[in-house]
Kinemage of the C-alpha trace (Angstrom):
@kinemage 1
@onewidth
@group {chain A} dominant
@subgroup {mainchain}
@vectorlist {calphas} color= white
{ca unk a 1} P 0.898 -11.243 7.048
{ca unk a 2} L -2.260 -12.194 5.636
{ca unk a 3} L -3.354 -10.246 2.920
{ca unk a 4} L -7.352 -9.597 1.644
{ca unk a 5} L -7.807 -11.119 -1.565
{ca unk a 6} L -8.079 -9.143 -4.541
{ca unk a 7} L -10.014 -10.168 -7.828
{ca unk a 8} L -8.805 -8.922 -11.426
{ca unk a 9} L -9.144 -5.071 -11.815
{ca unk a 10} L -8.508 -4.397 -8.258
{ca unk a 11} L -5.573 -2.918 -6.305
{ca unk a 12} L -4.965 -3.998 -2.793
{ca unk a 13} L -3.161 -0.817 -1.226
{ca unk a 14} L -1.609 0.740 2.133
{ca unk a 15} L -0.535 4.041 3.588
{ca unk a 16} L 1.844 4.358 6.217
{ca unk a 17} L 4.697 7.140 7.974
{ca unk a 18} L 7.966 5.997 6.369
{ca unk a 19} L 11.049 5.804 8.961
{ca unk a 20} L 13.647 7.809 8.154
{ca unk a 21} L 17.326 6.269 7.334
{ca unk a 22} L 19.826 5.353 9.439
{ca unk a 23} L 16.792 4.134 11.659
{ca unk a 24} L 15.278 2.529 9.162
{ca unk a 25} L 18.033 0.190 8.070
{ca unk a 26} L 19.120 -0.934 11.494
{ca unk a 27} L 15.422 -1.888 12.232
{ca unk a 28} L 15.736 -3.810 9.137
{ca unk a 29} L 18.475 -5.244 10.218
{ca unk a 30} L 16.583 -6.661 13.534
{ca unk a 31} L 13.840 -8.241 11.549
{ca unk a 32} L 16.613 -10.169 8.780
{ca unk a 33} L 18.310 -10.968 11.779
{ca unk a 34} L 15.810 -12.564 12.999
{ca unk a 35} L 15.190 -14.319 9.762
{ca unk a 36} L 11.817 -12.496 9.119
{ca unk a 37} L 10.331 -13.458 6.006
{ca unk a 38} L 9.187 -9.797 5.298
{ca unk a 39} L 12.667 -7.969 6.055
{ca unk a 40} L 13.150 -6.704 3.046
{ca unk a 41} L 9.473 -6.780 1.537
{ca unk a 42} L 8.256 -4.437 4.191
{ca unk a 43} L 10.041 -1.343 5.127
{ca unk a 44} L 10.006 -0.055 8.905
{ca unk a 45} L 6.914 1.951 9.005
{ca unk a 46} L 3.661 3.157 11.394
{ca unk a 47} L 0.552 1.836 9.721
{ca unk a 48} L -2.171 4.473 8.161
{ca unk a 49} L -3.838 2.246 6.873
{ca unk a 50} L -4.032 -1.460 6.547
{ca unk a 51} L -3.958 -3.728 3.495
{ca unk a 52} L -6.666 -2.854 1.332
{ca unk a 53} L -8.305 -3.682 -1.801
{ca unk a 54} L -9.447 -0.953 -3.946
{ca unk a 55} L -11.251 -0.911 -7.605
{ca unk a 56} L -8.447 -0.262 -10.035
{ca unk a 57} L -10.518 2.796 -11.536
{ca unk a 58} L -10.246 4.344 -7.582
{ca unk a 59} L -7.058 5.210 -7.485
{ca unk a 60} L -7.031 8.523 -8.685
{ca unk a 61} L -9.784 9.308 -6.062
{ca unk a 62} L -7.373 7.836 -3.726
{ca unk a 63} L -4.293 9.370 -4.278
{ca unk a 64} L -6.671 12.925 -4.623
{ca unk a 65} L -7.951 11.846 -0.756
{ca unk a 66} L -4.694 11.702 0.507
{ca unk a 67} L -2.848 14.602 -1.198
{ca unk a 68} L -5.991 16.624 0.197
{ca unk a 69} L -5.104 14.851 3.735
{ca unk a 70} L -1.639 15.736 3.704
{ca unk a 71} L -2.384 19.407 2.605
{ca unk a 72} L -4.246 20.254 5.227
{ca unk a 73} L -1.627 18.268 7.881
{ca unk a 74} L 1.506 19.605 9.724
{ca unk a 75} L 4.734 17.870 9.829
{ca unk a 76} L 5.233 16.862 13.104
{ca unk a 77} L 8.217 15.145 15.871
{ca unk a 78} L 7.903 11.628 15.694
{ca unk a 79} L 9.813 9.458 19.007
{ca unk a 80} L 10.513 5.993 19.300
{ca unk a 81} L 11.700 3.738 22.279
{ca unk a 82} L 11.369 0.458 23.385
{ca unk a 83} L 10.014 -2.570 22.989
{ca unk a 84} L 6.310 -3.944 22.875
{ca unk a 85} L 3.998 -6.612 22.316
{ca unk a 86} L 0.349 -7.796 21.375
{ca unk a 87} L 0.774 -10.927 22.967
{ca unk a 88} L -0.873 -12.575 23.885
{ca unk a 89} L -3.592 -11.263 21.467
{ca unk a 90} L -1.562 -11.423 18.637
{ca unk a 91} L 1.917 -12.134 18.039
{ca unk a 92} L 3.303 -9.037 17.426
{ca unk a 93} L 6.897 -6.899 18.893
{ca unk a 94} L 7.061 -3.819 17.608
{ca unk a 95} L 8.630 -0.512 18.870
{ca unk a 96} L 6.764 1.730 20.593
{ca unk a 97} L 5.445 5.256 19.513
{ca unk a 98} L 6.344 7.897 22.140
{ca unk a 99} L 5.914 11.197 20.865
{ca unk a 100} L 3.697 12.242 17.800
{ca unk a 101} L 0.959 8.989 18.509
{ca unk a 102} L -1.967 11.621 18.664
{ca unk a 103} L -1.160 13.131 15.208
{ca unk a 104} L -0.415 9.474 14.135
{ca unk a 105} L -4.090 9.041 14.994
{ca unk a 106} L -5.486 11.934 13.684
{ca unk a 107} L -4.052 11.116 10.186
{ca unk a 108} L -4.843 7.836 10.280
{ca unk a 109} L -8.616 8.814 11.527
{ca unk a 110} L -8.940 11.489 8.113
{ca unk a 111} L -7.674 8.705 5.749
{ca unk a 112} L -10.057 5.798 7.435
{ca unk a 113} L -12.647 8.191 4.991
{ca unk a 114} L -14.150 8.651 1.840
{ca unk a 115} L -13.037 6.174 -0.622
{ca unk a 116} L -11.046 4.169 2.007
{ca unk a 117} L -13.776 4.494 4.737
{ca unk a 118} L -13.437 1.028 6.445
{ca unk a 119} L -14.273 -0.420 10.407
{ca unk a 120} L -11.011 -1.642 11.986
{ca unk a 121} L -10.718 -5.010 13.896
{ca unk a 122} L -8.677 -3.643 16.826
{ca unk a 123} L -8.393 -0.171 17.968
{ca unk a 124} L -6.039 1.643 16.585
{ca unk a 125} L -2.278 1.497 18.498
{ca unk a 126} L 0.727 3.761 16.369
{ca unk a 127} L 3.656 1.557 16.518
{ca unk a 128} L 6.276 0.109 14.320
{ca unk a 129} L 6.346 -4.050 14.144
{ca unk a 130} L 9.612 -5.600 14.238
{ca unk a 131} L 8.488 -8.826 14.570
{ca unk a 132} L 5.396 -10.939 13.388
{ca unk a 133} L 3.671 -14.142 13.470
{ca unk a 134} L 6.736 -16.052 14.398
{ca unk a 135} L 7.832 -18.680 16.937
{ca unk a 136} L 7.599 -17.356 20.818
{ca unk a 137} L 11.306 -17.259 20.638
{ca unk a 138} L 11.836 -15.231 18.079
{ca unk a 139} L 9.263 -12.616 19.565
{ca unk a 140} L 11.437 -12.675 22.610
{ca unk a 141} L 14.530 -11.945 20.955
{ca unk a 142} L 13.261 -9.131 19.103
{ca unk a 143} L 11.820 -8.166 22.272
{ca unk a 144} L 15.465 -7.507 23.526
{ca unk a 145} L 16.646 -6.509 20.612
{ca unk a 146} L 14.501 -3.257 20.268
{ca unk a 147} L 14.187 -2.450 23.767
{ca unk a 148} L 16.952 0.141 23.810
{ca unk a 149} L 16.209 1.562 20.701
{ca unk a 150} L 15.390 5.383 20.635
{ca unk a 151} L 15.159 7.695 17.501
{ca unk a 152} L 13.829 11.058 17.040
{ca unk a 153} L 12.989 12.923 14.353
{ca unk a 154} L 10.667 15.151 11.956
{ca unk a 155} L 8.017 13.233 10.425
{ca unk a 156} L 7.103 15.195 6.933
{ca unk a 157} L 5.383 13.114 4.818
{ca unk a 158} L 2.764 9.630 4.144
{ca unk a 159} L 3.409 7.219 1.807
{ca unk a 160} L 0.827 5.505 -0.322
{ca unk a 161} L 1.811 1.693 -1.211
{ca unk a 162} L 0.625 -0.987 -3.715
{ca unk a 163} L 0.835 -4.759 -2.111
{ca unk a 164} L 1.732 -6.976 -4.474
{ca unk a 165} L 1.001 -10.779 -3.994
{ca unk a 166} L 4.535 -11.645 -3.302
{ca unk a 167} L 3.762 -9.795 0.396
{ca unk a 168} L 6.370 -6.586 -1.049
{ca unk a 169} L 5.156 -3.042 -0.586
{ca unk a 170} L 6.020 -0.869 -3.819
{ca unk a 171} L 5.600 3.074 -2.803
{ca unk a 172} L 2.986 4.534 -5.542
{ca unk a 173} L 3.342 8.064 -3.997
{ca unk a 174} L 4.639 10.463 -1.682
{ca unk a 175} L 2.299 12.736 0.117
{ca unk a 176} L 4.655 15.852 1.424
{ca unk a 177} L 2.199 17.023 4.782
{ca unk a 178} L 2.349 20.914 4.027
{ca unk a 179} L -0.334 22.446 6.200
{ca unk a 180} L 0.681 25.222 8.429
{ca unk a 181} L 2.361 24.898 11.461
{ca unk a 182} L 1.277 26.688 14.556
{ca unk a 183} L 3.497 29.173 16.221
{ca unk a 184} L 5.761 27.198 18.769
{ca unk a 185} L 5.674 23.802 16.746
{ca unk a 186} L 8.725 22.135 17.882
{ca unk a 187} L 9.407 20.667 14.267
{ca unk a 188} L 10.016 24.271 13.172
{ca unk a 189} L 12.348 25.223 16.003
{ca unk a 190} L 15.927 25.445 14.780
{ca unk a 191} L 17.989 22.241 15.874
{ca unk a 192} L 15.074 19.812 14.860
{ca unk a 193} L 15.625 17.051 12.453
{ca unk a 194} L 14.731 18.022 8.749
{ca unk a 195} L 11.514 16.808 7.552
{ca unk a 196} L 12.265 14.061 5.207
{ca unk a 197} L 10.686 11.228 6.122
């Protein structure tokens, strides 16, 4: 993954919707299986926001933003299945968002604001990557790998991460989404996975 450069007194940052465990180990799993540099740098996640470089001094204004974000935001049902791909665009797999992709984009609309206002290269596409920038094989594989996958499950908070320059995410804070939820949510129905994520 290439990361923007950062000069001294800056922080380059992310925010993303953690996966919850066991899903998130076994889609771990896929990516050291595949011998993915970034296995275990990266946890299994659905991009916010991408890497980012932010003034040092900003990150109180930035953590402020987001807590404000996820005050005013539901939890909602998240669903995963299957397998897909960027390619030929860009060499991506990644598992596909199902259920929840429209509040996926609404958060990730609110944080694209204020301090971390910013134009985005592609449109913006909710999924979680399983495999990237590796040989066509290796895409393939992971291809098959994920296509049967399926989880479900309460999605209840963001996470805001540092980069470092050895490519590993470090979570600087977790931002519980407490707004109300309408009458009839299905993440408040009895029977639906806790929100813990």
């Amino acid at each position: 993954m290439h990361l923007p450069e950062r000069r001294a007194g800056q922080v380059r940052i992310g925010v993303s919707l953690q996966i919850p465990q066991p899903y998130s180990t076994w889609l771990q799993s896929v990516r050291a299986r595949l011998r993915d540099p970034m296995a275990h740098a990266v946890p299994p996640h659905v991009t916010l926001l991408p890497p980012t470089v932010v003034d040092a001094e900003q990150m109180d204004e930035v953590t402020e933003h987001l807590a404000v974000i996820a005050r005013r935001s539901s939890p909602f049902i998240m669903s995963l299945r299957g397998a897909g791909t960027f390619r030929p665009v860009s060499p991506v797999v990644f598992v596909n968002v199902v259920r929840g992709a429209e509040e996926c984009a609404a958060l990730e609309s609110q944080v694209r604001t204020g301090p971390l206002a910013q134009d985005l290269r592609f449109p913006y596409h909710p999924h979680v990557t399983v495999a990237h920038e590796l040989d066509d094989d290796v895409l393939d594989a992971a291809m098959e790998a994920v296509d049967g996958f399926e989880a479900t499950y309460a999605q209840g908070s963001m996470r805001l991460y540092e980069h470092g320059d050895d490519g590993v995410w470090r979570s600087v804070a977790r931002l519980v989404l407490s707004g109300p939820r309408v009458h009839g949510d299905p993440a408040a129905r009895a029977g639906a996975p806790p929100a813990t994520s």
